[in-house]
PDB file of N, CA, C and O in Angstrom, chain B, residues numbered from 101:
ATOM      1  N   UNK B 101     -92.716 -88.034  14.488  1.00  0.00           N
ATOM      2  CA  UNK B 101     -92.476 -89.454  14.466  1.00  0.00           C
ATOM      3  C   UNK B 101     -91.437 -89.794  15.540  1.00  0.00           C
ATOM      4  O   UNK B 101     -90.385 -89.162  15.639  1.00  0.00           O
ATOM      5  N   UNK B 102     -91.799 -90.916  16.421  1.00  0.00           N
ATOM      6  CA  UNK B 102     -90.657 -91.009  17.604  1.00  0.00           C
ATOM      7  C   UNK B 102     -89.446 -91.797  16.629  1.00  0.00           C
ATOM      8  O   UNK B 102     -89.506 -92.398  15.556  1.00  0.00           O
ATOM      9  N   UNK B 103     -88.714 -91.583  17.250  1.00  0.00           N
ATOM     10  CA  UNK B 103     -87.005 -91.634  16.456  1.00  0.00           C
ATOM     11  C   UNK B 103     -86.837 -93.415  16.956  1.00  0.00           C
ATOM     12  O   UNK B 103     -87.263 -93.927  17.991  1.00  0.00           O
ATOM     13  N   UNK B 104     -86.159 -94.002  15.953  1.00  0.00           N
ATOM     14  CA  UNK B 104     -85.749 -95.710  16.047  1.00  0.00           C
ATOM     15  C   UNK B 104     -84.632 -95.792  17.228  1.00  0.00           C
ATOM     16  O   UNK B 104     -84.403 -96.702  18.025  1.00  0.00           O
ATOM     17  N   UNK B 105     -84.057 -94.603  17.071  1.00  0.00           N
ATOM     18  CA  UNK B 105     -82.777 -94.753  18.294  1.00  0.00           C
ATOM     19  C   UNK B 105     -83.032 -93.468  19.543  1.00  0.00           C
ATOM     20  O   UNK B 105     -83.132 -92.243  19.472  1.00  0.00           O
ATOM     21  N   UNK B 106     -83.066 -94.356  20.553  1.00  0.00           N
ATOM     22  CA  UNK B 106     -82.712 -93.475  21.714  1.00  0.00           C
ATOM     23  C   UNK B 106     -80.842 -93.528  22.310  1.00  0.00           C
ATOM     24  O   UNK B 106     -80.457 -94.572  22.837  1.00  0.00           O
ATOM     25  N   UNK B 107     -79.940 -92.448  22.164  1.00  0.00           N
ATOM     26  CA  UNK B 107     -78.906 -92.863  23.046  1.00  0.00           C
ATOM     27  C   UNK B 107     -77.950 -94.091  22.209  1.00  0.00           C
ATOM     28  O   UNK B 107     -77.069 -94.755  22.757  1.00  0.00           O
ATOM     29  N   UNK B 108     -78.301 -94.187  20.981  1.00  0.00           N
ATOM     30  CA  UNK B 108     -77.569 -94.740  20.188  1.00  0.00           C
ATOM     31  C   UNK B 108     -78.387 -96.143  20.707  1.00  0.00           C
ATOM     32  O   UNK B 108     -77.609 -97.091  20.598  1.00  0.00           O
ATOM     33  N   UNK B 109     -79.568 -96.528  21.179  1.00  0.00           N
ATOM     34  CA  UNK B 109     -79.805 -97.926  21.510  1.00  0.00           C
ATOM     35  C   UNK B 109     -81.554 -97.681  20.925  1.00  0.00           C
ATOM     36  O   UNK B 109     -82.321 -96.726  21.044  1.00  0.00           O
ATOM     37  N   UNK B 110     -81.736 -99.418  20.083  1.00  0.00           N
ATOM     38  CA  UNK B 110     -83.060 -99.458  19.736  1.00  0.00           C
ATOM     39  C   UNK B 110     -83.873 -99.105  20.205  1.00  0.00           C
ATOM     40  O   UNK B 110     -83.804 -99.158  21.433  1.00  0.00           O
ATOM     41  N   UNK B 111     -85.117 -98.542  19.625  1.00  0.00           N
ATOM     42  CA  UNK B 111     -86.403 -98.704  20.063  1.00  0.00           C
ATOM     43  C   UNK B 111     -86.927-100.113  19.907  1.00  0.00           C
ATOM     44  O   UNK B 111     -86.577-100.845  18.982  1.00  0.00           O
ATOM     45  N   UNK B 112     -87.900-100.508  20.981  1.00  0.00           N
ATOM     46  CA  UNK B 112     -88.392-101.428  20.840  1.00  0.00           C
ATOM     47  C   UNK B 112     -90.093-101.329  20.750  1.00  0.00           C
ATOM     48  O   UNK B 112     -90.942-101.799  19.993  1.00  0.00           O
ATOM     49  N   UNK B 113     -90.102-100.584  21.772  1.00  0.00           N
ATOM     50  CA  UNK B 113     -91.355 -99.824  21.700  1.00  0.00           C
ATOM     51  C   UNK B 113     -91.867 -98.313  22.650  1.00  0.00           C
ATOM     52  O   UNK B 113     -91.169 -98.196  23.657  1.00  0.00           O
ATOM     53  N   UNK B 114     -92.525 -97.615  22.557  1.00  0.00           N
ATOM     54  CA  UNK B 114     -92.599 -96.410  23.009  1.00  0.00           C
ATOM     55  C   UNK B 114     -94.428 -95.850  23.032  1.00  0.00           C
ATOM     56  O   UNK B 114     -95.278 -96.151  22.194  1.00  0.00           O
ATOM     57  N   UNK B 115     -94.551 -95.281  23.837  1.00  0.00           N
ATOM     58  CA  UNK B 115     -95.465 -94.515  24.164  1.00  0.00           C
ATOM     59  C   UNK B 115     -95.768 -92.967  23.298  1.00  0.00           C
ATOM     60  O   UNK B 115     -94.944 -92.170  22.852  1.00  0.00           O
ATOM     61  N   UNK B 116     -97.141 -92.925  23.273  1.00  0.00           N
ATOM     62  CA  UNK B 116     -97.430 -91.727  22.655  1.00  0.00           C
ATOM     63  C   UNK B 116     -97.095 -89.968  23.901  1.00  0.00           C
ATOM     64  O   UNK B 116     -96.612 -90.097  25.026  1.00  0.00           O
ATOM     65  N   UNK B 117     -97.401 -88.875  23.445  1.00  0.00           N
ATOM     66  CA  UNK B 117     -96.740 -87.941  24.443  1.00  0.00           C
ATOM     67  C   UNK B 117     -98.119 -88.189  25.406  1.00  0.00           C
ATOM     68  O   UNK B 117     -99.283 -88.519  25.181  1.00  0.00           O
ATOM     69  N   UNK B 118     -97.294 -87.828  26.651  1.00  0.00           N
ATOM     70  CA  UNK B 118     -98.300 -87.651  27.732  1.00  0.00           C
ATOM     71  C   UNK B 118     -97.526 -87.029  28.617  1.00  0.00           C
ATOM     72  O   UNK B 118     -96.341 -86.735  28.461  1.00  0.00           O
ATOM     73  N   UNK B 119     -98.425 -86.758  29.867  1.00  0.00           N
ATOM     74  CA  UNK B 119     -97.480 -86.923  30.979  1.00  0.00           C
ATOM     75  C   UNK B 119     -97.279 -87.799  31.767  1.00  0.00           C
ATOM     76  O   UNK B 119     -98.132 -88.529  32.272  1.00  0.00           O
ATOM     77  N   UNK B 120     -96.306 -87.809  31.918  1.00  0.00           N
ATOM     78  CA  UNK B 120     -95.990 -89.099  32.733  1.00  0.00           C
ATOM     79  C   UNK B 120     -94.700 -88.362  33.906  1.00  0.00           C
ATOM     80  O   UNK B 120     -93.593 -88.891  33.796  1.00  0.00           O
ATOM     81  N   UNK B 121     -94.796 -87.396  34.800  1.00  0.00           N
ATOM     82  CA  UNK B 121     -94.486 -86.691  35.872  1.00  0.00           C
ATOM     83  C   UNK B 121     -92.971 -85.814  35.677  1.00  0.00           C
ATOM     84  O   UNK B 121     -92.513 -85.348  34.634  1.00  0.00           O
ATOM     85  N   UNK B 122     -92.559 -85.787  36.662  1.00  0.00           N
ATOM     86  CA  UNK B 122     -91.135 -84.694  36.209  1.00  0.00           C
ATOM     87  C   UNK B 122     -89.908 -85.911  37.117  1.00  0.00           C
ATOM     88  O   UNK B 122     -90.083 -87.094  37.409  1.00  0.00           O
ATOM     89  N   UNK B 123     -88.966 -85.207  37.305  1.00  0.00           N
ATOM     90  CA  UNK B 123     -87.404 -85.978  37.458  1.00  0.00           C
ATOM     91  C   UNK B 123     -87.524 -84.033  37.802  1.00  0.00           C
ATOM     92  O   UNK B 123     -88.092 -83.072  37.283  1.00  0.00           O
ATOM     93  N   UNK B 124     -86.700 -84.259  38.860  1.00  0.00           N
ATOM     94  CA  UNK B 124     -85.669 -83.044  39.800  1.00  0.00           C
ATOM     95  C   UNK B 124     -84.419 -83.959  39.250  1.00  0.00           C
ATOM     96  O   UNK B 124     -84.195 -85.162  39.386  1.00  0.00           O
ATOM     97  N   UNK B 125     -83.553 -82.713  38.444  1.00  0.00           N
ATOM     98  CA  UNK B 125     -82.551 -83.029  38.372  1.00  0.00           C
ATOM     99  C   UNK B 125     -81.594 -81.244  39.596  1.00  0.00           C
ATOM    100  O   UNK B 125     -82.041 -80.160  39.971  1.00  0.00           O
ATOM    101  N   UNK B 126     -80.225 -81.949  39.740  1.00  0.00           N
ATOM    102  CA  UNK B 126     -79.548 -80.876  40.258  1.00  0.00           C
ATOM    103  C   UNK B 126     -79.817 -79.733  41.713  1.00  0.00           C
ATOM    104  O   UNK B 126     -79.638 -78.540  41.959  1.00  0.00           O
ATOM    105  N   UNK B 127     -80.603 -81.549  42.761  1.00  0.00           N
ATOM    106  CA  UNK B 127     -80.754 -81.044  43.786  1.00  0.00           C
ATOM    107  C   UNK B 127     -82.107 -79.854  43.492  1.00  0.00           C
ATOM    108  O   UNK B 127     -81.960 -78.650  43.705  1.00  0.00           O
ATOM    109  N   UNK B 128     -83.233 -80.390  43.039  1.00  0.00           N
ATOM    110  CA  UNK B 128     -84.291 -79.442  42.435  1.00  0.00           C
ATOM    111  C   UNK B 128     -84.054 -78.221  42.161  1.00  0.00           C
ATOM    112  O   UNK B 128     -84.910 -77.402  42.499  1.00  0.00           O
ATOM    113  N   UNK B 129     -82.514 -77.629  41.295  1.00  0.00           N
ATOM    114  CA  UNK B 129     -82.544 -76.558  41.094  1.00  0.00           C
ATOM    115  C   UNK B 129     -83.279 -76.795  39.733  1.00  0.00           C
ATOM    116  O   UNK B 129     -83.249 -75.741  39.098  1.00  0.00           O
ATOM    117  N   UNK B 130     -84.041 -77.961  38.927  1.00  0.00           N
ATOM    118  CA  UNK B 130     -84.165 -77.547  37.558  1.00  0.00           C
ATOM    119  C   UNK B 130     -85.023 -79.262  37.555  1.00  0.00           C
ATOM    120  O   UNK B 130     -84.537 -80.298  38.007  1.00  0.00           O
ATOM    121  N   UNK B 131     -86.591 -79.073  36.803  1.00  0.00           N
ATOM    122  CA  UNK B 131     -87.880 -80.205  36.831  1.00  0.00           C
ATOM    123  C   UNK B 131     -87.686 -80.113  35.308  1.00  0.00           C
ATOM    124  O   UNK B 131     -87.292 -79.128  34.685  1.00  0.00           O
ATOM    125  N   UNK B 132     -88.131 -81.653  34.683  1.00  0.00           N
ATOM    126  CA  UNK B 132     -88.248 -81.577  33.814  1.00  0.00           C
ATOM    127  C   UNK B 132     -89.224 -82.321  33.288  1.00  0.00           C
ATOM    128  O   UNK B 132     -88.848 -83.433  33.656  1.00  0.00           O
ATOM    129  N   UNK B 133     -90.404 -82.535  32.569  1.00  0.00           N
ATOM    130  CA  UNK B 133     -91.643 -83.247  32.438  1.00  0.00           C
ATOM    131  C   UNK B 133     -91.340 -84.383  31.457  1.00  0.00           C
ATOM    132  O   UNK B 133     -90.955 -84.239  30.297  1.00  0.00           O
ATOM    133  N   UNK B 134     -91.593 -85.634  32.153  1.00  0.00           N
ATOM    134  CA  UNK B 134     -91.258 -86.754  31.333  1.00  0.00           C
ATOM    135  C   UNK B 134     -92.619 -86.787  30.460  1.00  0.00           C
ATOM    136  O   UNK B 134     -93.712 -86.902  31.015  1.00  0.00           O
ATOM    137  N   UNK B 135     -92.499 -86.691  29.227  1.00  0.00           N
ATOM    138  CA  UNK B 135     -93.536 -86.945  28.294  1.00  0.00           C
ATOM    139  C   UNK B 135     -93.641 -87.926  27.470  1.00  0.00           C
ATOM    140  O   UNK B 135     -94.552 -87.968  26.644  1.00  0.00           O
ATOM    141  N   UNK B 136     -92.602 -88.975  27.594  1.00  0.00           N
ATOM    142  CA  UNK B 136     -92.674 -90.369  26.655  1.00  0.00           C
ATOM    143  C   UNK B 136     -91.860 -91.185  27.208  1.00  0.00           C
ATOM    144  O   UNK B 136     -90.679 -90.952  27.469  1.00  0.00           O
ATOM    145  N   UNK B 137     -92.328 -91.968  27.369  1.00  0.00           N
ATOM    146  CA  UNK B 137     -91.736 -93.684  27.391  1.00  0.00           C
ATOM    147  C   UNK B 137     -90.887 -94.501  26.448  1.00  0.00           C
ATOM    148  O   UNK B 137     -91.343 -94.549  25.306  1.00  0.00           O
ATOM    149  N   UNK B 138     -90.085 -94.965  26.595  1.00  0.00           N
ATOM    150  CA  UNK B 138     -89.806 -96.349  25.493  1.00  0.00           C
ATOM    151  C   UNK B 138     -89.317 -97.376  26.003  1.00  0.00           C
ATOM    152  O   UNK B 138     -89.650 -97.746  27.129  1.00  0.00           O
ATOM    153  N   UNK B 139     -88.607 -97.895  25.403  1.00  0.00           N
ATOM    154  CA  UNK B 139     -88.053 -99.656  25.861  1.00  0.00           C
ATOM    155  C   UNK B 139     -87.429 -99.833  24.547  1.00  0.00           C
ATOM    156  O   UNK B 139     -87.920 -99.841  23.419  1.00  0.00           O
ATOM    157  N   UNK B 140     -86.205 -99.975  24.975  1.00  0.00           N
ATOM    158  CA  UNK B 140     -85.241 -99.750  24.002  1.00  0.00           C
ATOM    159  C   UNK B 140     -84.290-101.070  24.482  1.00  0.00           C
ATOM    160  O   UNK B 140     -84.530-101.470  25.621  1.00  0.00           O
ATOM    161  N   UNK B 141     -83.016-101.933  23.569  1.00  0.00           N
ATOM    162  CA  UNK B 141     -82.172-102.563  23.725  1.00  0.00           C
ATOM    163  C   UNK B 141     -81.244-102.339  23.146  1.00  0.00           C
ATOM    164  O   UNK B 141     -81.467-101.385  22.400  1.00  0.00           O
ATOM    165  N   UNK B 142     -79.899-102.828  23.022  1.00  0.00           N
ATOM    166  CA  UNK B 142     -78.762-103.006  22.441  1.00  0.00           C
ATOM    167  C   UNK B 142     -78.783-104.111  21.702  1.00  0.00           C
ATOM    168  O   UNK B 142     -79.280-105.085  22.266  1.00  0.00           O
ATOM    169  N   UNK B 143     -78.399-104.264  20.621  1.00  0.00           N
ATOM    170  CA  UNK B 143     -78.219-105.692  19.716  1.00  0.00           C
ATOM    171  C   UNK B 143     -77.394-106.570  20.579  1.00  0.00           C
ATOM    172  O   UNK B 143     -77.808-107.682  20.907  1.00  0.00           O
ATOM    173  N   UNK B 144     -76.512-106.221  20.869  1.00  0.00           N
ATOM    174  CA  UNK B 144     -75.066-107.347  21.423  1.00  0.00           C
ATOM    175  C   UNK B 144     -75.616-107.256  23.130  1.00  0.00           C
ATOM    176  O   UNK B 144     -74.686-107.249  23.937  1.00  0.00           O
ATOM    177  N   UNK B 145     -76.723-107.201  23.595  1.00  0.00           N
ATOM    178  CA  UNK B 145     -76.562-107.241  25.209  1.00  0.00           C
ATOM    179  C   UNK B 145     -78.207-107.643  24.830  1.00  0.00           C
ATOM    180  O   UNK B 145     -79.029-107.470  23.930  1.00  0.00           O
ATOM    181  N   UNK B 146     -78.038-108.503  26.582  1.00  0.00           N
ATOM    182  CA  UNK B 146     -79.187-109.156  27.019  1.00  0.00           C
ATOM    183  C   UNK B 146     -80.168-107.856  27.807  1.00  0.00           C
ATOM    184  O   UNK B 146     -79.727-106.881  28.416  1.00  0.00           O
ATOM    185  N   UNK B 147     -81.007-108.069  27.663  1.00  0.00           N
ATOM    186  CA  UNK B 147     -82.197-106.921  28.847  1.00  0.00           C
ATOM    187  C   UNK B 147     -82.742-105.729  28.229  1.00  0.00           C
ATOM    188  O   UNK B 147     -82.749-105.685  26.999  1.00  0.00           O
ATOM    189  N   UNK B 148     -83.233-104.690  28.944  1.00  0.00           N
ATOM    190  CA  UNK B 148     -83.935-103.488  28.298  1.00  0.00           C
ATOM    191  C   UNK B 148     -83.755-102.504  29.219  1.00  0.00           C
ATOM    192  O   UNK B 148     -83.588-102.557  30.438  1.00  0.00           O
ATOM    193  N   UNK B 149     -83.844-101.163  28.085  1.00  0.00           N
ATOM    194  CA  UNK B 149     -83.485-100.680  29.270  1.00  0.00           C
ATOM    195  C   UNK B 149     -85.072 -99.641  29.233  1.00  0.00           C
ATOM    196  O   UNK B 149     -85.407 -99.127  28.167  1.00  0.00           O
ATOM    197  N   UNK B 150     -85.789 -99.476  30.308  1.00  0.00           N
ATOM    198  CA  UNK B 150     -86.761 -98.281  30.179  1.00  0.00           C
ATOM    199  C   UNK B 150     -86.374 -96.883  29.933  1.00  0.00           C
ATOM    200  O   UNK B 150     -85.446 -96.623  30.699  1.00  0.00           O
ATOM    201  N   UNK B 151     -86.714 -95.744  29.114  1.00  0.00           N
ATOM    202  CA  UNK B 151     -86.092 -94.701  29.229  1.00  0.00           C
ATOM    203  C   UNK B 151     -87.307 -93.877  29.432  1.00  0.00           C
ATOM    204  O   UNK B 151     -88.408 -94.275  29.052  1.00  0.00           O
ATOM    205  N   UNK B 152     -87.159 -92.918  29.931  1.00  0.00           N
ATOM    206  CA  UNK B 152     -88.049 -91.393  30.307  1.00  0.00           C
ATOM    207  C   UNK B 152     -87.780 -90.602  29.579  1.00  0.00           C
ATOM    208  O   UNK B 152     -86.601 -90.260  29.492  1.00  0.00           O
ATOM    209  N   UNK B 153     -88.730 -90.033  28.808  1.00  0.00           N
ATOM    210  CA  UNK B 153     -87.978 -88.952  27.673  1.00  0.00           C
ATOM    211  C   UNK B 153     -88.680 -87.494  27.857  1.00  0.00           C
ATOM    212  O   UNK B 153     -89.901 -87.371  27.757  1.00  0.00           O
ATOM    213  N   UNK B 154     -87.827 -86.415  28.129  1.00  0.00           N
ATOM    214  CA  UNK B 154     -89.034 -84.992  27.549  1.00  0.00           C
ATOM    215  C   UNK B 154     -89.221 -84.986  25.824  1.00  0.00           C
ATOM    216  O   UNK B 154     -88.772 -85.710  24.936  1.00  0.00           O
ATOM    217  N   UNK B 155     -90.153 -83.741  25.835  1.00  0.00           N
ATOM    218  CA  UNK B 155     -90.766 -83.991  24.692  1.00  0.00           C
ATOM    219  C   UNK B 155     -89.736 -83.563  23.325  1.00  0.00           C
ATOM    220  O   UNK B 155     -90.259 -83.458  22.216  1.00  0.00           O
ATOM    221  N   UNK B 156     -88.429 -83.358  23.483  1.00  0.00           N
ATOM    222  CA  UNK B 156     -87.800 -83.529  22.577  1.00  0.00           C
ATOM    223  C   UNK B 156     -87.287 -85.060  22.289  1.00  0.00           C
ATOM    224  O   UNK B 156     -86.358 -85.060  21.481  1.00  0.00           O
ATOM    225  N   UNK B 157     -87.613 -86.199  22.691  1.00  0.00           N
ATOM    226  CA  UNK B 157     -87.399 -87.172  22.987  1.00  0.00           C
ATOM    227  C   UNK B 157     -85.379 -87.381  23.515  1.00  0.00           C
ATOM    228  O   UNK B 157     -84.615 -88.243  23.082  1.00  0.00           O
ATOM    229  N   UNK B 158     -85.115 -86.480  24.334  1.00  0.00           N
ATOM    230  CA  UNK B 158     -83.865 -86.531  25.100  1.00  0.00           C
ATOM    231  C   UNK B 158     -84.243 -87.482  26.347  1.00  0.00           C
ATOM    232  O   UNK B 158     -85.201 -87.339  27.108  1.00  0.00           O
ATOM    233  N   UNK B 159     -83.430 -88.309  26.366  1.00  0.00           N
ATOM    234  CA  UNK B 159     -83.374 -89.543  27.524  1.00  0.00           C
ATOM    235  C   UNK B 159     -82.907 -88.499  29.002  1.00  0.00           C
ATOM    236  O   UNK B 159     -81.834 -88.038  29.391  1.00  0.00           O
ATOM    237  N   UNK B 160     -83.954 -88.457  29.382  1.00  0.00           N
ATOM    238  CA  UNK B 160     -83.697 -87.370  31.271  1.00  0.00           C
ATOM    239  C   UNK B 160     -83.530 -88.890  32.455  1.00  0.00           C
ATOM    240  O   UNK B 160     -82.747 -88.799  33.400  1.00  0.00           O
ATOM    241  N   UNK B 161     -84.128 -89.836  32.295  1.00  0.00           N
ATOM    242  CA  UNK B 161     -83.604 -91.597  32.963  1.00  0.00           C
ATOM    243  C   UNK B 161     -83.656 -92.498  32.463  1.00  0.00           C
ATOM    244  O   UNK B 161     -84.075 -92.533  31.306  1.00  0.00           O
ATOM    245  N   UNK B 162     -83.284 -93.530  33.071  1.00  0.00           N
ATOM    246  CA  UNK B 162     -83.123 -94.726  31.884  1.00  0.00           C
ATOM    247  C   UNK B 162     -83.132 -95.753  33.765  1.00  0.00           C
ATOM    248  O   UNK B 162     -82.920 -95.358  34.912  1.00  0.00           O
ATOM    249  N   UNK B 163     -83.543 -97.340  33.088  1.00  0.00           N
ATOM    250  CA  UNK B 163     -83.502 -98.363  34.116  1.00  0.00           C
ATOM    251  C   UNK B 163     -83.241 -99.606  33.337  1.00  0.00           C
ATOM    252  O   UNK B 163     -83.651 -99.830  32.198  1.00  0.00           O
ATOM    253  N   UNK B 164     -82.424-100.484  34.169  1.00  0.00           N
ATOM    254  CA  UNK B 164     -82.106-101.422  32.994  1.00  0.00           C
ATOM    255  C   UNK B 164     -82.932-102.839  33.623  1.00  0.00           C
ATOM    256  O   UNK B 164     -82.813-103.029  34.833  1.00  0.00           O
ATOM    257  N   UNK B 165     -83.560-103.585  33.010  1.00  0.00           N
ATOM    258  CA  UNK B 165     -84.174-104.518  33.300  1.00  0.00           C
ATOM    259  C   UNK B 165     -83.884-105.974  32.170  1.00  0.00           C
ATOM    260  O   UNK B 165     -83.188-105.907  31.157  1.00  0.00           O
ATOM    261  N   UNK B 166     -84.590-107.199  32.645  1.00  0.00           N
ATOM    262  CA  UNK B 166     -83.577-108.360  32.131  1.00  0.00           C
ATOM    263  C   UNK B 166     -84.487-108.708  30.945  1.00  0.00           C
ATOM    264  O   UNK B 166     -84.187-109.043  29.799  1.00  0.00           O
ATOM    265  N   UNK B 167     -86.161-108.470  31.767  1.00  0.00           N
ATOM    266  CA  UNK B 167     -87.417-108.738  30.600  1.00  0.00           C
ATOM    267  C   UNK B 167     -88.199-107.283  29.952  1.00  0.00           C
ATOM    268  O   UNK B 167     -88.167-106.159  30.453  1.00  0.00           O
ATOM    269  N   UNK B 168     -88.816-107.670  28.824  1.00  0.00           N
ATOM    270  CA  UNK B 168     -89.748-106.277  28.849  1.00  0.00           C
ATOM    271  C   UNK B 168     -91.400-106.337  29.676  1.00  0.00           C
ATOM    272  O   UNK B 168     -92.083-105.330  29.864  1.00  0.00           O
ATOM    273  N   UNK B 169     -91.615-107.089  29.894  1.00  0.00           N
ATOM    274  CA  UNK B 169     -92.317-107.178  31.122  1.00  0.00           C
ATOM    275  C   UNK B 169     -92.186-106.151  32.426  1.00  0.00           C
ATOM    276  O   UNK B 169     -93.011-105.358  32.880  1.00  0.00           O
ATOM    277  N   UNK B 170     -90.714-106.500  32.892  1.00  0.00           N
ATOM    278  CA  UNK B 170     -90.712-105.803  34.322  1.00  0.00           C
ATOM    279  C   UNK B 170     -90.214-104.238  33.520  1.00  0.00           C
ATOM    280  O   UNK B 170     -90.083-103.278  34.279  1.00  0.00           O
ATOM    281  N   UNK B 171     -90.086-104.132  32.793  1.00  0.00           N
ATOM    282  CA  UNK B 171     -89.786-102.443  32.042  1.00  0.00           C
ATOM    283  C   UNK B 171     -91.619-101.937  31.941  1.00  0.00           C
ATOM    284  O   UNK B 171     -91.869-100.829  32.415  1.00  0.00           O
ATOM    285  N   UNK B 172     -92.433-102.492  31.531  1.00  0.00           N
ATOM    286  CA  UNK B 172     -94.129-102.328  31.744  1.00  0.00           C
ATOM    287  C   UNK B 172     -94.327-101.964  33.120  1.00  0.00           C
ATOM    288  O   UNK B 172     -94.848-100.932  33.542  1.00  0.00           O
ATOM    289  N   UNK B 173     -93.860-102.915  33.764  1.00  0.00           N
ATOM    290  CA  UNK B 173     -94.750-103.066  35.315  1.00  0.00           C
ATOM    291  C   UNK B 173     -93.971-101.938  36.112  1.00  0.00           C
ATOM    292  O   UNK B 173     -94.480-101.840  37.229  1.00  0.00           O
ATOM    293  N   UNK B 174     -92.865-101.004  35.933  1.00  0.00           N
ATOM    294  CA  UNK B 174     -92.194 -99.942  36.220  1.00  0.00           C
ATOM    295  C   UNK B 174     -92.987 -99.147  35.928  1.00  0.00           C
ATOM    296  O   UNK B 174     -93.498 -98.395  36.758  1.00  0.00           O
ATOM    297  N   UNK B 175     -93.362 -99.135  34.230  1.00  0.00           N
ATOM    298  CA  UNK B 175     -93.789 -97.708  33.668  1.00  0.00           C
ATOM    299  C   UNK B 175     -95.185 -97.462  34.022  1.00  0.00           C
ATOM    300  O   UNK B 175     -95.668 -96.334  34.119  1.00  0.00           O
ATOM    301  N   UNK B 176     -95.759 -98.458  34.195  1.00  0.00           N
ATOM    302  CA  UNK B 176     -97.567 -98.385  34.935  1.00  0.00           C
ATOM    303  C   UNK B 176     -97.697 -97.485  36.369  1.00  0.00           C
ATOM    304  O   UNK B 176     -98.734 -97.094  36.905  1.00  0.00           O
ATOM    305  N   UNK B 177     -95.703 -97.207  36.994  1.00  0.00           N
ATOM    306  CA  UNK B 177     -95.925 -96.412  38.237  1.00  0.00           C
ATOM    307  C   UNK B 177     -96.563 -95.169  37.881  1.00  0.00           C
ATOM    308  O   UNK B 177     -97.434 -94.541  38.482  1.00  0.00           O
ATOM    309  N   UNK B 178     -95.988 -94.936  36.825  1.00  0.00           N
ATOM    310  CA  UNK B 178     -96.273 -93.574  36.175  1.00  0.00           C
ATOM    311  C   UNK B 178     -97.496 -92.825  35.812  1.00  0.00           C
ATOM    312  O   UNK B 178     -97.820 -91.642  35.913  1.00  0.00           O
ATOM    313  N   UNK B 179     -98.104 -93.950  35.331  1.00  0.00           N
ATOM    314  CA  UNK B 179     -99.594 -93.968  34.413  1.00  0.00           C
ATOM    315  C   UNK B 179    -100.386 -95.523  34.208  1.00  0.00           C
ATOM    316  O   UNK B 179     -99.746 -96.409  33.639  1.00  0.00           O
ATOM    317  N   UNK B 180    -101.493 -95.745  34.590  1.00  0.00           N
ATOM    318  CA  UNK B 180    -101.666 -96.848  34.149  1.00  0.00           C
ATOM    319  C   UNK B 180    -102.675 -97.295  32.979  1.00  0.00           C
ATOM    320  O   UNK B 180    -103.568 -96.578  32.529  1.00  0.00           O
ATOM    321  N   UNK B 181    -102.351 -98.722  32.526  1.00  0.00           N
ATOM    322  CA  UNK B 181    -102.982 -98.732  31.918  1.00  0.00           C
ATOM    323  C   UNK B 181    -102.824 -98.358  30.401  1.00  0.00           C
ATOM    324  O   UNK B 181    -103.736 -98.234  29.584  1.00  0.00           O
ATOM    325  N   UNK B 182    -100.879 -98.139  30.106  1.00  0.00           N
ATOM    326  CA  UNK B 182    -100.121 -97.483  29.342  1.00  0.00           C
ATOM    327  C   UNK B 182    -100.392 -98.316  28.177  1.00  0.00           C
ATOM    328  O   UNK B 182    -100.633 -99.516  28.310  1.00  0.00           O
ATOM    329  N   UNK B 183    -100.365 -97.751  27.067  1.00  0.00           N
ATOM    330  CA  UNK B 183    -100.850 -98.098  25.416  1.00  0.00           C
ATOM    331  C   UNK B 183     -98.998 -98.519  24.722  1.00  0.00           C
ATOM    332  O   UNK B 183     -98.232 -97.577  24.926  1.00  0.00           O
ATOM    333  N   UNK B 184     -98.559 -99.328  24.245  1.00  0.00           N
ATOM    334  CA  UNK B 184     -97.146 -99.357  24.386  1.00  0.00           C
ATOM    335  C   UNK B 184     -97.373 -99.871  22.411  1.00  0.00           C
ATOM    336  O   UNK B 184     -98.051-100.824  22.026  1.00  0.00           O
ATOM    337  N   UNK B 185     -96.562 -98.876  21.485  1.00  0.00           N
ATOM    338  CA  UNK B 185     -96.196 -98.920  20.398  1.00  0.00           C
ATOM    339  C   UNK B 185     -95.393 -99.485  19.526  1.00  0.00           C
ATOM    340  O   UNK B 185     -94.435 -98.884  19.039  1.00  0.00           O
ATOM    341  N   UNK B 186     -95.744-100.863  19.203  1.00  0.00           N
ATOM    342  CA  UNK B 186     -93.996-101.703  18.744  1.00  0.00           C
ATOM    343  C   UNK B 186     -93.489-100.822  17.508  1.00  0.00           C
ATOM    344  O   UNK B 186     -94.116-100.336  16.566  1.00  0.00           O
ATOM    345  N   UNK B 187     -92.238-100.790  17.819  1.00  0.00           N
ATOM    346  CA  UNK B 187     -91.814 -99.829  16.751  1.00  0.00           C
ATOM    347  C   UNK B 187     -91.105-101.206  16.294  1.00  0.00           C
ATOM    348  O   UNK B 187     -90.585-102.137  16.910  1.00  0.00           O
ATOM    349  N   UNK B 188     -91.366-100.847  14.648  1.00  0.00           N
ATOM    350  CA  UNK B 188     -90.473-102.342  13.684  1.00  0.00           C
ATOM    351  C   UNK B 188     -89.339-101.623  12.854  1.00  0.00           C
ATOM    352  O   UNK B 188     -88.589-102.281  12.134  1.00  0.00           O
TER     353      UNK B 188
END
């Protein structure tokens, strides 16, 4: 079951596992396969932030955006055509 909190911040909604490519972290000494999506907010702040998750759902990036719209039209770089899960 994907978890309500990423990073101590809501889910709003999230993607099932896939792939969705890697992140070089540490000057490519070390790839890590982004396998889930979400879109997550803070109660007390305006915007969203997109996060990249491996499949332990650990946040490997995050992007902060104002709508959840432009957090979609990011994550479609990835994969398109993405199935997006409201989590309540």
């Amino acid at each position: 079951m994907f978890p309500n909190y990423l990073d101590g911040v809501k889910v709003k909604y999230y993607t099932k596992k896939y792939n969705f490519g890697t992140v070089d972290c540490n000057d490519g000494e070390k790839i890590i396969d982004i396998k889930y999506l979400a879109i997550c907010s803070y109660a007390n702040e305006h915007g969203f932030y997109l996060f990249f998750c491996d499949e332990k759902f650990n946040t490997v990036s995050d992007y902060f955006f104002d709508i959840i719209k432009e957090c979609k039209i990011i994550a479609e770089k990835s994969k398109e055509n993405i199935v997006w899960i409201e989590k309540i």
